[in-house]
C-alpha positions in Angstrom: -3.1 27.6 5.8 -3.2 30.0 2.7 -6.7 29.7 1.0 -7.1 26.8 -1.6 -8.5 29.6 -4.1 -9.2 33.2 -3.5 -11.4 34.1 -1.3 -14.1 36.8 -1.6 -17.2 38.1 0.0 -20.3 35.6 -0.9 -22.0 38.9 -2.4 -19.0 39.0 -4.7 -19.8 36.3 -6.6 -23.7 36.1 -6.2 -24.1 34.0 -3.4 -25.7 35.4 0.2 -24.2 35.1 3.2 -27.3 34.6 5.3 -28.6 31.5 3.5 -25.0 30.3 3.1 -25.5 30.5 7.3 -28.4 28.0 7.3 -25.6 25.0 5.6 -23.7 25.5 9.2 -26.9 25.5 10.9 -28.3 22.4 9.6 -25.0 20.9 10.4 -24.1 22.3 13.2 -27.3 20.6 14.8 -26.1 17.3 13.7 -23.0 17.7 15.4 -24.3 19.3 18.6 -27.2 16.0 19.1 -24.4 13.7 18.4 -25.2 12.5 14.7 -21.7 13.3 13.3 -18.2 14.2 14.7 -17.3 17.8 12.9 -17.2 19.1 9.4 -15.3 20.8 7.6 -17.4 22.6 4.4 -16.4 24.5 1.5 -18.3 26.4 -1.2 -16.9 28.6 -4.3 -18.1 30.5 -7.3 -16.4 31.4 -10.4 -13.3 30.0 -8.7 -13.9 32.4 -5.7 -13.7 30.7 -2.1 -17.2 31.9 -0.7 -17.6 30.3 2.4 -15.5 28.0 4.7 -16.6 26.7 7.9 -14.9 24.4 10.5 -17.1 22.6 13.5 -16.8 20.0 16.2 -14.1 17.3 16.7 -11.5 15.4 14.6 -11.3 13.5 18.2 -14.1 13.5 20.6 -12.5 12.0 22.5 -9.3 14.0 22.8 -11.2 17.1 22.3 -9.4 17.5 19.1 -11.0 20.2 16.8 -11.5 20.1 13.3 -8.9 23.1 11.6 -8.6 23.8 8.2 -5.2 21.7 7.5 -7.2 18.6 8.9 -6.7 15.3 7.4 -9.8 13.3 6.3 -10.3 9.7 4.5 -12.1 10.2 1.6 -12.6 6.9 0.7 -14.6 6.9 -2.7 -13.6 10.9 -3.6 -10.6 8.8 -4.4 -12.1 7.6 -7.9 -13.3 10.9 -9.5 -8.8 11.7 -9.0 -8.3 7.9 -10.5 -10.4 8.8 -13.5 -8.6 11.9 -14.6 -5.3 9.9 -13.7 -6.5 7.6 -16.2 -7.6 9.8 -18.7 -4.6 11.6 -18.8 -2.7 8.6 -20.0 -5.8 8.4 -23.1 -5.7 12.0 -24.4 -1.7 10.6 -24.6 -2.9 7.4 -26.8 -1.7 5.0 -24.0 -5.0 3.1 -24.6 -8.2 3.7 -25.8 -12.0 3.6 -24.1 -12.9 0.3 -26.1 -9.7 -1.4 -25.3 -10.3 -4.8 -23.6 -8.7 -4.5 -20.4 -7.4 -7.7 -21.0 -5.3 -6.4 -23.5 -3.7 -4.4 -20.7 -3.8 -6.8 -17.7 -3.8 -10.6 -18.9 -5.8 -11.5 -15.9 -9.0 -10.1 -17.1 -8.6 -12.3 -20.6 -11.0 -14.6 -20.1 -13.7 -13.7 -18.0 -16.3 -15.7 -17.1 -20.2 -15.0 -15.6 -22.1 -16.2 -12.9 -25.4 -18.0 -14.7 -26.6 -19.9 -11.1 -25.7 -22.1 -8.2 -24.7 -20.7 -5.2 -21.2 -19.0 -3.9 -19.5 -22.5 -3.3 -20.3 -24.1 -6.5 -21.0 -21.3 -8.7 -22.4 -21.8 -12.5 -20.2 -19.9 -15.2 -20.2 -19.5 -19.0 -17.4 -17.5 -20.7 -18.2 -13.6 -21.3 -19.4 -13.2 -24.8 -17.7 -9.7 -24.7 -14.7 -8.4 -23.0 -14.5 -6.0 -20.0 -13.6 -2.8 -21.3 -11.8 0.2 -20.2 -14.8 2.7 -19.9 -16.6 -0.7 -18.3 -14.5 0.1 -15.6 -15.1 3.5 -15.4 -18.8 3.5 -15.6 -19.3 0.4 -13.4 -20.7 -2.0 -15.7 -17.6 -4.2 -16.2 -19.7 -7.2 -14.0 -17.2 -6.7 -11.0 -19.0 -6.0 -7.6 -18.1 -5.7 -4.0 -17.7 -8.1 -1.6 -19.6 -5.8 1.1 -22.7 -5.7 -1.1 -23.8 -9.0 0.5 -26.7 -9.8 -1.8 -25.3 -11.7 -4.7 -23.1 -15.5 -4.3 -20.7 -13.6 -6.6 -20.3 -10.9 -3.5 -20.0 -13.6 -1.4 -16.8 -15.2 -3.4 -15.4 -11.6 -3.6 -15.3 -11.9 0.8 -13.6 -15.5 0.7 -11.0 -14.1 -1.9 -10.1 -11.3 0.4 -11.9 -8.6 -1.1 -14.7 -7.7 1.8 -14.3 -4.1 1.9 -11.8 -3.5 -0.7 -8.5 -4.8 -1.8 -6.7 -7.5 0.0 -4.3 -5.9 2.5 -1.6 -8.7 1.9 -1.4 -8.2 -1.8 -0.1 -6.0 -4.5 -2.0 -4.0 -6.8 -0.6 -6.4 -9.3 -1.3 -9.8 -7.0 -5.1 -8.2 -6.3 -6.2 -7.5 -9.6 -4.8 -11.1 -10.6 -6.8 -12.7 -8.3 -10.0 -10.4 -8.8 -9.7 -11.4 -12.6 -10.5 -15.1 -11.4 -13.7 -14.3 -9.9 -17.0 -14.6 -12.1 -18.8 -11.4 -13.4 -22.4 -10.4 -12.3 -23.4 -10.0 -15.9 -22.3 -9.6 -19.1 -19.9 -6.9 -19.2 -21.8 -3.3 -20.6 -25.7 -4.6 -19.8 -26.0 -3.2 -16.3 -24.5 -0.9 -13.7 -22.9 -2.3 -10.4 -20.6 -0.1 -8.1 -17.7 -2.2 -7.7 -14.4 -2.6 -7.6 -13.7 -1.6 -11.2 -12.1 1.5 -10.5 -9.3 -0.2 -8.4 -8.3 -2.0 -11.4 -8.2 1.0 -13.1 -5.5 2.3 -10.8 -3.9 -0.9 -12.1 -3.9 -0.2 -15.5 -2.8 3.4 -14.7 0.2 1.4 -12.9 0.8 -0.8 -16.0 0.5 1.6 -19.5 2.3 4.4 -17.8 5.6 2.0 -15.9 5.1 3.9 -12.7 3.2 2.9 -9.5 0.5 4.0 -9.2 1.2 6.6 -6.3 4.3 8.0 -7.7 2.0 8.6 -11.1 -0.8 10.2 -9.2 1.5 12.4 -6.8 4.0 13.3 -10.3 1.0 14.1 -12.8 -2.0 15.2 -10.5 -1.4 16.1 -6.8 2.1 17.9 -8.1 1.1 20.1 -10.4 -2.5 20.6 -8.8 -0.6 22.1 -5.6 -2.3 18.7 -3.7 0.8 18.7 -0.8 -2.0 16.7 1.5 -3.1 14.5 -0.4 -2.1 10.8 -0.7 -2.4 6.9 0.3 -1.3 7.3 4.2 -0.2 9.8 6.4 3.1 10.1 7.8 4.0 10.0 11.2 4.8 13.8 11.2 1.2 14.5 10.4 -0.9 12.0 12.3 -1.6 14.7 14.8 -3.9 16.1 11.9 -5.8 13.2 10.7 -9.3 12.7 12.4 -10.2 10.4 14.0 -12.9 7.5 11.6 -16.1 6.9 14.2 -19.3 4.5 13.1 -22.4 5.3 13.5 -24.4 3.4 15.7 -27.6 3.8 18.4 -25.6 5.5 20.9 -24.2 8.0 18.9 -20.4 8.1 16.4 -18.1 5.1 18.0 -14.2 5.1 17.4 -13.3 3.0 14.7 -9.9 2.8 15.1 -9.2 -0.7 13.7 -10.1 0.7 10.1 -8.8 3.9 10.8 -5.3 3.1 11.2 -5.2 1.2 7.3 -3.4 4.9 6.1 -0.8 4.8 8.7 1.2 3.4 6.7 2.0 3.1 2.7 -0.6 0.6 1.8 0.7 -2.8 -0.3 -1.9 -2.4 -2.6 -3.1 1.7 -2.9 -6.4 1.7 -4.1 -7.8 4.0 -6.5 -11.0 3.1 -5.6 -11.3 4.0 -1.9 -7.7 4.7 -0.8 -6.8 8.4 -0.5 -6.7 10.9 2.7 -6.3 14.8 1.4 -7.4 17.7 3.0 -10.5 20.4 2.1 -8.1 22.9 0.5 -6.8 19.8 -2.0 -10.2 18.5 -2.7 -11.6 21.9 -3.4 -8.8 22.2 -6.2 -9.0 19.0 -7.4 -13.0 19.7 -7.8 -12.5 23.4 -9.4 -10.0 21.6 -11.8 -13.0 20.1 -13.1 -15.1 22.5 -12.8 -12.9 24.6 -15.2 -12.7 22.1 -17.7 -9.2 20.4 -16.4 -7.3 23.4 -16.0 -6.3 25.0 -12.6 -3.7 28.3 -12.2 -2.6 28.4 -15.7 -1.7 24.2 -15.1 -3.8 21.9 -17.5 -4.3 18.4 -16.9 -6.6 17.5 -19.4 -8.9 19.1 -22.3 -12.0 20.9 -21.6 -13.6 18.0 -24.3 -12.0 15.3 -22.3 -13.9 16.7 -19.0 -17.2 17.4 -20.4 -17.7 13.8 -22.1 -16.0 12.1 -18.6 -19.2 14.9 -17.0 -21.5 13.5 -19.6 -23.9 10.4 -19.0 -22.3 7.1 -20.6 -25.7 4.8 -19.9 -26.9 3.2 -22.7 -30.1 5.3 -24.3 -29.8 8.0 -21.6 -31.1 5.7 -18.8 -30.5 6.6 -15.3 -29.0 4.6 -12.5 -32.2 3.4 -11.1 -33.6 1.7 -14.5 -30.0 0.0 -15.5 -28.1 -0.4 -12.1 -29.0 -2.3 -9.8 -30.9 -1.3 -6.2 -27.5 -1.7 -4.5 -25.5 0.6 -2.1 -24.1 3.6 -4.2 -22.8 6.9 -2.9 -25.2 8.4 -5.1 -29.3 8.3 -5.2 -30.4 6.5 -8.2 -33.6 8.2 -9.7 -32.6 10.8 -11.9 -29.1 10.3 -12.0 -26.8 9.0 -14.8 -23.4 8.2 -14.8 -20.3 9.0 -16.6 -16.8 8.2 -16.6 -16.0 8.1 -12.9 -18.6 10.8 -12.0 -22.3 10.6 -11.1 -24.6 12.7 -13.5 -27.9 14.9 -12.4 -30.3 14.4 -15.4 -33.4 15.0 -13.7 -33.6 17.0 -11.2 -37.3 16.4 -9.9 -36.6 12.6 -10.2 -33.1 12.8 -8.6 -35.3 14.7 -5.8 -33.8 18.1 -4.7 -33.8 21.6 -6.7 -30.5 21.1 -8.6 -29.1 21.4 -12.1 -29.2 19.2 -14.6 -25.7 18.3 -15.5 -24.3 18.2 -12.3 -21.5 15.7 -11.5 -19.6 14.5 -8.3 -19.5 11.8 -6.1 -19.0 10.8 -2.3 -17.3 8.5 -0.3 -17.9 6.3 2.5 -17.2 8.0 6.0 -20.1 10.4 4.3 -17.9 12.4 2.7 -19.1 14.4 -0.9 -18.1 16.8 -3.3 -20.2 18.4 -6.2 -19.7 20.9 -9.0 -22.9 22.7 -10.7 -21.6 24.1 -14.2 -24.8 26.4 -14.8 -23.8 28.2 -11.4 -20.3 27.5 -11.8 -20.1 26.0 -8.4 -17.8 23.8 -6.1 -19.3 22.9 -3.0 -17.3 20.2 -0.7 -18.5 18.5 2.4 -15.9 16.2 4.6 -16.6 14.5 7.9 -15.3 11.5 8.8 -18.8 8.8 9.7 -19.4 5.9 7.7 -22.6 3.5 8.2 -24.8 7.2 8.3 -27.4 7.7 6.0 -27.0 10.9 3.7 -25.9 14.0 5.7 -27.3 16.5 3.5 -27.8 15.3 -0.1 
């Protein structure tokens, strides 16, 4: 495989090799005591490929080794490639922020939210305010997900089909139909709640632009990005690439392969919450897209103005996700950390925990996958394995 950017000496751009060294160390050891499978990691500067390191198995049990064309879920990375999908189509005028998504997809006209009772006879008034696109977005629309288990809403979410995602025997179009029947946490705009409000974003992609919503990703992103791996399943020709999904459990990463096999084929519904397999080499362009301000190789996909207010924290009054969302799963820590339109936002570091920069922006995905980009060092760094139910590997 040809390098994903150029790819220089870690001196070259400021960076040194030695402590680079300790990352593969520290993961190294989770791999050789059993914690993880294999990695794959990435780091650049100034849109120089420092430091790329391979370890351990795509399939234990095969003795399968992670390479640098190997195929990984990346579960919630998918939304951060949603968002820019969808802000393409607004720097075209195709909607605006503060439309109500209704407006777009009739199911989400007339919304309703949970007040009491419990998931079988659940008490609704009408929304005094409509879902909105950037609702979506920043994940205060009132949806949730079904796997959140805390809430009777999550538990209607389960009996509709939606336990870990979309429905596998629906559309995009039949799932976000039925997901507009279900009743809102809260008043749309008034808290945060990951959820599946970036999925019916991938919708609304699908409806103002008249393509589907792969065909539209693979035309106006993974195209002109030079993405060739990226996409909703893998076909047959590559499976031989695609590692293998393990759980974590007391004994050690356990096969998984019921899950695993949902990208073997095109899904019925794609979802651009959760949905996508791509490779390091993509993802690292995708993320030094951003970190240029939408452009990549002399191809722009959206304005350097667009990307820094998607980059910027959209909470109301600069709050951070741990005094407006809720203490719910999030691929994110919430102290210290805002969030902006489809990205998770650093605003204090000593809060958030870890000697970072303010203002940086990225997100992870399930099978403890991340990516994140530092614009005061003008850094990529991205981190795929393939282990979900794992605490934080190294965030």
């Amino acid at each position: 495989m040809s390098g994903p950017l150029p790819e220089v000496e870690p001196g070259e751009v400021g960076l040194d090799a030695g402590r680079l060294s300790r990352l593969d160390r520290f993961l190294r050891t989770r791999v050789d005591d059993g914690r993880m499978p294999g990695y794959q990691l990435a780091v650049a500067r100034l849109g120089m490929l420092a430091h790329l390191s391979c370890y351990g198995r795509r399939d234990t049990e095969h003795d399968l080794p992670v390479e640098a064309d190997t195929l990984f879920r990346i579960y919630s990375m998918t939304k951060p490639i949603t968002s820019v999908a969808a802000m393409l189509l607004y720097e075209e005028g195709a909607f605006g922020l503060d439309d109500p998504v209704g407006d777009h997809l009739p199911a989400f006209s007339n919304q309703r939210v949970y007040v009491g009772g419990n998931e079988s006879a659940p008490v609704t008034v009408p929304a005094t305010r409509p879902v909105r696109v950037r609702n979506l977005m920043t994940h205060t629309s009132g949806l949730t997900y079904g796997f959140h288990r805390v809430h009777p809403v999550d538990a209607r979410y389960r009996a509709a089909g939606f336990g870990l995602g979309l429905p596998a025997d629906t559309t995009l179009e039949q799932a976000c139909d039925r997901l507009g029947e279900q009743p809102l946490l809260f008043e749309p705009g008034t808290e945060w709640n990951y959820s599946l409000g970036t999925d019916v974003l991938g919708r609304l992609v699908e409806t103002v632009s008249g393509m589907p919503f792969p065909t539209f990703l693979q035309e106006r992103v993974f195209g002109p990005l030079g993405m060739a791996d990226t996409g909703f399943h893998v076909p047959a020709d590559g499976l031989d690439r695609l590692a293998r999904l393990y759980v974590a459990g007391p004994d050690g990463p356990a096969p998984d392969d019921l899950l695993g096999a949902q990208v073997h084929q095109p899904p019925l519904a794609p979802s651009g919450g959760g949905g996508l397999v791509s490779t390091i080499g993509d993802y690292l362009r995708f993320a030094e897209m951003l970190r240029r301000g939408g452009e990549l190789d002399g191809v722009r996909l959206l304005g350097p103005r667009t990307l820094a207010h998607m980059t910027s924290n959209h909470l109301p009054g600069g709050a951070d996700l741990a005094a407006f969302g809720r203490p719910l799963y999030a691929e994110t820590p919430l102290k210290g950390v805002g969030f902006g339109l489809g990205f998770a936002v650093v605003l204090d570091p000593v809060r958030y925990g870890a000697p970072t920069g303010r203002g940086e922006y990225g997100w992870g995905g399930a099978a403890s996958t991340v990516f994140w980009v530092d614009p005061q060092e003008e850094l990529v760094v991205v981190l795929l394995t393939q282990l979900t139910g794992a605490p934080s590997l190294c965030r």
